[in-house]
MISE-993728 format. One record per residue: x, y, z of N, C-alpha, C in turn; residue in three letters. Coordinates in pm, whole numbers. Atoms other than C-alpha are relative to their C-alpha. Last residue first. Example, Ala and Ser with C-alpha at 12.3 -4.5 7.8 and 13.67 -1.06 7.14 Angstrom:
// MISE-993728
   n_east   n_north     n_up   ca_east   ca_north    ca_up   c_east   c_north     c_up   residuo
      -82      -119       -6      1367       -106      714      -77       109       73       SER
       89      -119        0      1230       -450      780       90       120        0       ALA
This chain:
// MISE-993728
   n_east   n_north     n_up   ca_east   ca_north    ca_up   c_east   c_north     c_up   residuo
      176       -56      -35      -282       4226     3854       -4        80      119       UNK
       -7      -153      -36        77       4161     3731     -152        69       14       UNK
     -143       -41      -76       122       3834     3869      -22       128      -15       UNK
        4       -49     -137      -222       3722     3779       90        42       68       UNK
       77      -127      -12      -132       3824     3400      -84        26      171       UNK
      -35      -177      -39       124       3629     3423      -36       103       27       UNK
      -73       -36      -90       -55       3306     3509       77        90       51       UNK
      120       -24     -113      -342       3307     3291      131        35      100       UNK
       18      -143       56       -12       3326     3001     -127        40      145       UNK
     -134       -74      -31       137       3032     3150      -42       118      -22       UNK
      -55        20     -126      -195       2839     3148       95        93       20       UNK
       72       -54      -32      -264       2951     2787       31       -16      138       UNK
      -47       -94       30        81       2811     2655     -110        93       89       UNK
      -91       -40     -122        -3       2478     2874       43       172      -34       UNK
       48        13     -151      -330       2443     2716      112        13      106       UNK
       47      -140      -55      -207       2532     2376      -62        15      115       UNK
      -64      -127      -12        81       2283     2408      -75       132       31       UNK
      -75        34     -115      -161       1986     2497       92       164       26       UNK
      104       -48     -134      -418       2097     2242       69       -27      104       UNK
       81      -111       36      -128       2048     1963      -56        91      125       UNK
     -132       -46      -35        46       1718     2094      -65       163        7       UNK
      -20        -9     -101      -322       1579     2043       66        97      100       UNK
      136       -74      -45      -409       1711     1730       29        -6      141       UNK
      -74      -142        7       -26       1579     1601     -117       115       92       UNK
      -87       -33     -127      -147       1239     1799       56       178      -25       UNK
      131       -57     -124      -516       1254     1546      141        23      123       UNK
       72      -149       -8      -284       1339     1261      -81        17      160       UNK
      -78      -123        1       -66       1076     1297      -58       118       23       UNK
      -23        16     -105      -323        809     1375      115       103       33       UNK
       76       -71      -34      -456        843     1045        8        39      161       UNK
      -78      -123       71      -110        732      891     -157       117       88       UNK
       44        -9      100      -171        413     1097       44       156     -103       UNK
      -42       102       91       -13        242     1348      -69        55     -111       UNK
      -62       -46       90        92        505     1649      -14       -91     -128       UNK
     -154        63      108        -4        367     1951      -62        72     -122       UNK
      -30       -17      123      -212        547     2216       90       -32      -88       UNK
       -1        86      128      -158        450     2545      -52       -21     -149       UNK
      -90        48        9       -24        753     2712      -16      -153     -104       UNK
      -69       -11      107      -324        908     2610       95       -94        5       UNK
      -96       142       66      -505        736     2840       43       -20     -110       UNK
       95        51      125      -824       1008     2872      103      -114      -37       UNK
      133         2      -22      -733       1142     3245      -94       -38     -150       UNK
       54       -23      120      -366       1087     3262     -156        11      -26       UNK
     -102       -64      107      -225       1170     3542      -18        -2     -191       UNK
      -33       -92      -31      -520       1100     3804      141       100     -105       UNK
      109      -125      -35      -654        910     3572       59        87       45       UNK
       -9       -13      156      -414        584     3537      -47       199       14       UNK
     -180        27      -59      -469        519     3976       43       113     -156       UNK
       -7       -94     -111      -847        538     3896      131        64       -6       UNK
       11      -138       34      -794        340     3603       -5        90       84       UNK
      100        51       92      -557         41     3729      -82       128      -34       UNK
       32      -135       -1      -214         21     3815     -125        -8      -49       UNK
       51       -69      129      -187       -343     3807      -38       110       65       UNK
       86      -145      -41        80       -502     4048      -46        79     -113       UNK
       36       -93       81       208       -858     3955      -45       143       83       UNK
       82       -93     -100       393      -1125     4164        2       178     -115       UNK
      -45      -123      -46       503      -1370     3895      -69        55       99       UNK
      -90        79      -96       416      -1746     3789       96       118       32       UNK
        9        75     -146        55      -1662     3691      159       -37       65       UNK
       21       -93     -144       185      -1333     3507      -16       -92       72       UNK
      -74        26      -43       346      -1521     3192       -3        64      194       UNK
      -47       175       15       111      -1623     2972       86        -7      134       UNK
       80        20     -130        -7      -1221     2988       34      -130       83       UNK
      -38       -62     -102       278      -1152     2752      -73       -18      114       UNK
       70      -102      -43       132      -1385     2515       56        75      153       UNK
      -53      -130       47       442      -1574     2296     -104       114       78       UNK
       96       -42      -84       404      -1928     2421       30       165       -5       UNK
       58       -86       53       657      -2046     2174     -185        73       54       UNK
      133        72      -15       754      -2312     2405      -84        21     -110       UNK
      -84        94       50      1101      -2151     2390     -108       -92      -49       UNK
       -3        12      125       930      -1833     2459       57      -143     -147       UNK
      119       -28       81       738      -1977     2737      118        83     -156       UNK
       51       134      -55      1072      -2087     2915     -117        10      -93       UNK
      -37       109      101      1239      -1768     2795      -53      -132       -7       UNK
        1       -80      117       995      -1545     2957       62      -104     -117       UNK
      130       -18       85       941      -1761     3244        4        38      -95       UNK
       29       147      -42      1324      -1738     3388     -167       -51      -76       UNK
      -93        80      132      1329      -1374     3233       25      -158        8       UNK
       69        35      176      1061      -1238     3460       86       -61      -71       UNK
       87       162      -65      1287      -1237     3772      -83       -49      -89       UNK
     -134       134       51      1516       -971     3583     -140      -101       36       UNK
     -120        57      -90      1194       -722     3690       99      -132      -75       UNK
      -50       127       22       952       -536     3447      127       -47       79       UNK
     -116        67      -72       798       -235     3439      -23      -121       13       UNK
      -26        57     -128       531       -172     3229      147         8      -11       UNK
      -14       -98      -83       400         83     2886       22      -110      161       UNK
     -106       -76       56       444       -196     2622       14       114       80       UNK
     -143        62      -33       253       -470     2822      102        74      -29       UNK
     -111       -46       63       -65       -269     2844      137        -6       -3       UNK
     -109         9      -65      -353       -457     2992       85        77     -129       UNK
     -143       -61       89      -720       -399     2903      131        17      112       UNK
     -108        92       32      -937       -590     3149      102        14      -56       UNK
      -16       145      -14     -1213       -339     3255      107      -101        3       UNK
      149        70       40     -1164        -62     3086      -33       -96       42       UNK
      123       -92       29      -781        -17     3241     -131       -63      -49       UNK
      101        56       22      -498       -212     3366     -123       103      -42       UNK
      134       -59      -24      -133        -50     3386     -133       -68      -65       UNK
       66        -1      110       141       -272     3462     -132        60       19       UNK
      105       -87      -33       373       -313     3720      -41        29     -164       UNK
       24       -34      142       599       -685     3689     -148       148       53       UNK
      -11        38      159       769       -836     3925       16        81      -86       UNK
      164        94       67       635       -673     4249      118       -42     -120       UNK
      -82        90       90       888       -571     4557      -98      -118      -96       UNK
       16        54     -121       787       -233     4583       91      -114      -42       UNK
      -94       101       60       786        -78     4203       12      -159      165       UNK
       82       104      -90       479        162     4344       87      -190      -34       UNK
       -2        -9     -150       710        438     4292      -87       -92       78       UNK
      -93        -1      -61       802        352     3957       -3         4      142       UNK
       -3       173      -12       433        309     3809      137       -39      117       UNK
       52        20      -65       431        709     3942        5      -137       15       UNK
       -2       -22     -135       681        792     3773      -68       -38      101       UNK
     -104        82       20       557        650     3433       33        25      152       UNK
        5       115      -39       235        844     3531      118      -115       -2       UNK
       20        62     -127       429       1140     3584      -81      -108       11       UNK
      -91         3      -62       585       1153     3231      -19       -66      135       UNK
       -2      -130     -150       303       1081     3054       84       -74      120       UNK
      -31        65     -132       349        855     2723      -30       128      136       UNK
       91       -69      -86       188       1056     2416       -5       -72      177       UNK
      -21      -131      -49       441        934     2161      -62        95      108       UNK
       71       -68      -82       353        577     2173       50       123       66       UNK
      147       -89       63       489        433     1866     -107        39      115       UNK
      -65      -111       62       855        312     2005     -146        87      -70       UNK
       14       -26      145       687         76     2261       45       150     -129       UNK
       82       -92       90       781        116     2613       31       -49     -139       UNK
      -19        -7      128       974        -94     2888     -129        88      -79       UNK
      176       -40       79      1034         -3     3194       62        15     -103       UNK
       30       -78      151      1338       -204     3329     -147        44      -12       UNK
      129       -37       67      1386       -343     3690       47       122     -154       UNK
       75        91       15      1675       -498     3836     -101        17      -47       UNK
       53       -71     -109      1941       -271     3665      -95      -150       -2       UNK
      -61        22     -145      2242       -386     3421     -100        14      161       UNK
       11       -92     -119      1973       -446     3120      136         8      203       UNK
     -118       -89       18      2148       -659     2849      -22        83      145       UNK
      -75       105      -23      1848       -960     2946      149        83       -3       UNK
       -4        51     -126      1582       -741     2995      129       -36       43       UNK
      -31      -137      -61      1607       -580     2644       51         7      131       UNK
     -141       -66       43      1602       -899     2518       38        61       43       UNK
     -108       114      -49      1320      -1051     2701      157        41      -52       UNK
        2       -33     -113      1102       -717     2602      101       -99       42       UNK
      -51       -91        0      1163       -805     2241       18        43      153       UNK
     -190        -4       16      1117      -1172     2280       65       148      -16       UNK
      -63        77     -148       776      -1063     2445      147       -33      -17       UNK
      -79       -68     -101       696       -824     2202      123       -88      103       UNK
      133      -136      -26       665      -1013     1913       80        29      126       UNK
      110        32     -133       870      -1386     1892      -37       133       35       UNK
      108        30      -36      1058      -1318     1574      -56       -86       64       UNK
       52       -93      118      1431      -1331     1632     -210       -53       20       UNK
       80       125       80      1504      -1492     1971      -65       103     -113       UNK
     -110       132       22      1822      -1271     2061      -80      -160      -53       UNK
      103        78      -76      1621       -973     1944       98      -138        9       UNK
       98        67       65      1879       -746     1870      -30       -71       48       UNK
      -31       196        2      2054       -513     2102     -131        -9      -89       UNK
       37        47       89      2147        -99     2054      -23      -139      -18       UNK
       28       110      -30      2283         70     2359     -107       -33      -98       UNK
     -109        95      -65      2478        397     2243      -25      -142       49       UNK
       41        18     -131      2223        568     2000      126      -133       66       UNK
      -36       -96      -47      2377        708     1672      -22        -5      167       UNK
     -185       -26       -3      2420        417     1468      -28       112      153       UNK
       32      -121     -126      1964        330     1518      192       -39       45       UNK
       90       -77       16      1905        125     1166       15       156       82       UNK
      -21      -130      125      2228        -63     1176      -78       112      -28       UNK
     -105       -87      -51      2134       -211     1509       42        92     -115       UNK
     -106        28      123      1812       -341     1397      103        99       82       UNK
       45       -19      171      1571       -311     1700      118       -15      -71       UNK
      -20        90      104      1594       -317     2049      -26        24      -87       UNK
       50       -34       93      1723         41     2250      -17      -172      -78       UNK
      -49       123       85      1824         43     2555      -86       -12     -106       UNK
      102        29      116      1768        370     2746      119      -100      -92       UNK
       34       163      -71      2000        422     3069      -83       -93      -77       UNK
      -77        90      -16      2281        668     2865     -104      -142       87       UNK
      -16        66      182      1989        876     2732       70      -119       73       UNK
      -70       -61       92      1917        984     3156       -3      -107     -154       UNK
      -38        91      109      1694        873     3413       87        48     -126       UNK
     -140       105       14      1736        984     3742        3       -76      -92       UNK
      -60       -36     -126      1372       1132     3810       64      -117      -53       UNK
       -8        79     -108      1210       1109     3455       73        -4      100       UNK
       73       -88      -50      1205       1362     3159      -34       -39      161       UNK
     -127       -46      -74      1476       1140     2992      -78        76      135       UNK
      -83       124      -60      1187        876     2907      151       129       87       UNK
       75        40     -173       969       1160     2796       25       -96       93       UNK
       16       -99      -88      1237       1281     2581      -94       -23       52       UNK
     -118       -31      -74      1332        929     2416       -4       168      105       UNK
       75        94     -153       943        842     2363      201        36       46       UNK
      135       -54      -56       936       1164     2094       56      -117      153       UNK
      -50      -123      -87      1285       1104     1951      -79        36      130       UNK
     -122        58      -89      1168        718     1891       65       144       75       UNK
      125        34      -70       842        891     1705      122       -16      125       UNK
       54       138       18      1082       1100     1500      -85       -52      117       UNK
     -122       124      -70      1098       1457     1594      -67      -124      -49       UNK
     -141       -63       11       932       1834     1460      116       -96        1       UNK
      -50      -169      -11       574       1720     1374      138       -13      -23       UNK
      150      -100      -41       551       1346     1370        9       150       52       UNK
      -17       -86     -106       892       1164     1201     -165        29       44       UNK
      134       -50       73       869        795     1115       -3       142       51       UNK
     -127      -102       90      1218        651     1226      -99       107      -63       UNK
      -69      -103     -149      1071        461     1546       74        98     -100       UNK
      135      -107      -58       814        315     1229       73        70      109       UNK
       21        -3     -163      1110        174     1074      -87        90       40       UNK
     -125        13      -69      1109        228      675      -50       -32      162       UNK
     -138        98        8       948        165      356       89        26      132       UNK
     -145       -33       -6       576        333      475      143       -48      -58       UNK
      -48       -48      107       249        252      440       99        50      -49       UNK
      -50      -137      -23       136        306      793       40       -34     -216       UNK
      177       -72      -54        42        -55      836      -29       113      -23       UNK
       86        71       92       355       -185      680     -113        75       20       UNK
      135       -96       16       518         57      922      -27       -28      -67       UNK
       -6       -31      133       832       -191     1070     -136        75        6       UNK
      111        23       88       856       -283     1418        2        58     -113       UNK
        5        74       99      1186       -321     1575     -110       -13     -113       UNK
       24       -69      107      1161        -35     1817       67       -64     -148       UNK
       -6       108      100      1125       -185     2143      -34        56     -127       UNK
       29        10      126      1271         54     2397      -37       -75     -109       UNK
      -40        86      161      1397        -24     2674      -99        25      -41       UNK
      106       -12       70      1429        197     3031       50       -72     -140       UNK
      -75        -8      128      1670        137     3308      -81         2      -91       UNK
       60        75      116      1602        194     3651       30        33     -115       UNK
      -87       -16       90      1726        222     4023      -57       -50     -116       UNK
      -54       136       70      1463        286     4272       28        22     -133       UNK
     -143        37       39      1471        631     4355       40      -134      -40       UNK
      -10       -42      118      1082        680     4352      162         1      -65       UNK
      -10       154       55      1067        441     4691      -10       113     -177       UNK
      118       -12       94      1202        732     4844       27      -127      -92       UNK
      -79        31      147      1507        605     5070     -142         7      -85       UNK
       68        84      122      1442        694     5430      -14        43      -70       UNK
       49       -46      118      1704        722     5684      -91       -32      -89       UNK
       61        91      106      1683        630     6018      -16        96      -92       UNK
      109       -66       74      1917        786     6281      -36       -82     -122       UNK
């Protein structure tokens, strides 16, 4: 008998890049330390990261200052200090025990669960999945990412070839693109970053109309139960 192995079980490990500072924001401290409503931003992308088929705290890697983030169990620094994402993503890669990592940015509180899921299930055997939108917009901080990237990664970072895109001709890519994006997210919240102080308010607005649209939902729903 033939079994078959949902391609949504492929094995994965999620990183975190939460080295960035909140100059921009006005701040003295780590922008993954910044709270918004009730949780830091880093709390925020750590429960929609657990929220995932078979992913738990223990698979989340965390880069950034290790002294900054005591309380989380996988903590690496950038092993090429400033080089931007890409040495952050190459880091993360490089501790990772799994062959694929999704990585995420620590200032995008408005990630959606089932599109992440969904990048996962189209993991096949691509490199690198990445969502494409408007035309050309790419979003390196919301992809998966395969070991096989790290041969290129360091090669261009050594080069100081630091554009995450730099590195797709010598990969097999798959772009999620808006259609695909849409069906789970239908305005692309998920990519929303987090860099300003005005950018707080408009994600708290977000978080907001999200809750009262599910509170109202639940409530349409009892009242057809007892009708």
């Amino acid at each position: 008998m033939i079994i078959k192995t949902s391609k949504k079980n492929t094995t994965l490990k999620a990183i975190i890049l939460a080295g960035g500072k909140s100059s921009r924001i006005g701040l003295n401290k780590n922008k993954a330390q910044i709270r918004l409503l009730n949780k830091s931003l880093i709390e925020w992308i750590i429960s929609k990261l657990i929220s995932m088929d078979n992913l738990s705290e223990k698979d989340i890697i965390i880069v950034g200052p290790k002294e900054k983030y005591p309380q989380y169990e996988q903590v690496v620094e950038d092993i090429f200090p400033e080089k931007g994402p890409l040495g952050g993503i190459f880091s993360g890669l490089t501790v990772s025990n799994s062959q694929y990592s999704l990585v995420v940015g620590c200032d995008m509180p408005l990630l959606n669960v089932e599109l992440l899921q969904y990048m996962r299930e189209n993991i096949d055997s691509n490199d690198i999945i990445i969502p494409r939108y408007n035309g050309s917009y790419i979003e390196p901080l919301c992809a998966i990412y395969s070991k096989k990237c790290l041969k290129v990664m360091e090669k261009n970072i050594q080069s100081n070839v630091l554009s995450v895109r730099k590195i797709f001709s010598h990969l097999k890519i798959k772009f999620i693109n808006d259609s695909e994006i849409q069906r789970f997210d239908p305005e692309f919240c998920s990519f929303f970053n987090v860099n300003f102080k005005s950018d707080f308010k408009k994600a708290e607005e977000i978080i907001k109309k999200k809750r009262d649209l599910i509170i109202n939902e639940r409530e349409k729903r009892n009242k057809n139960k007892f009708n």
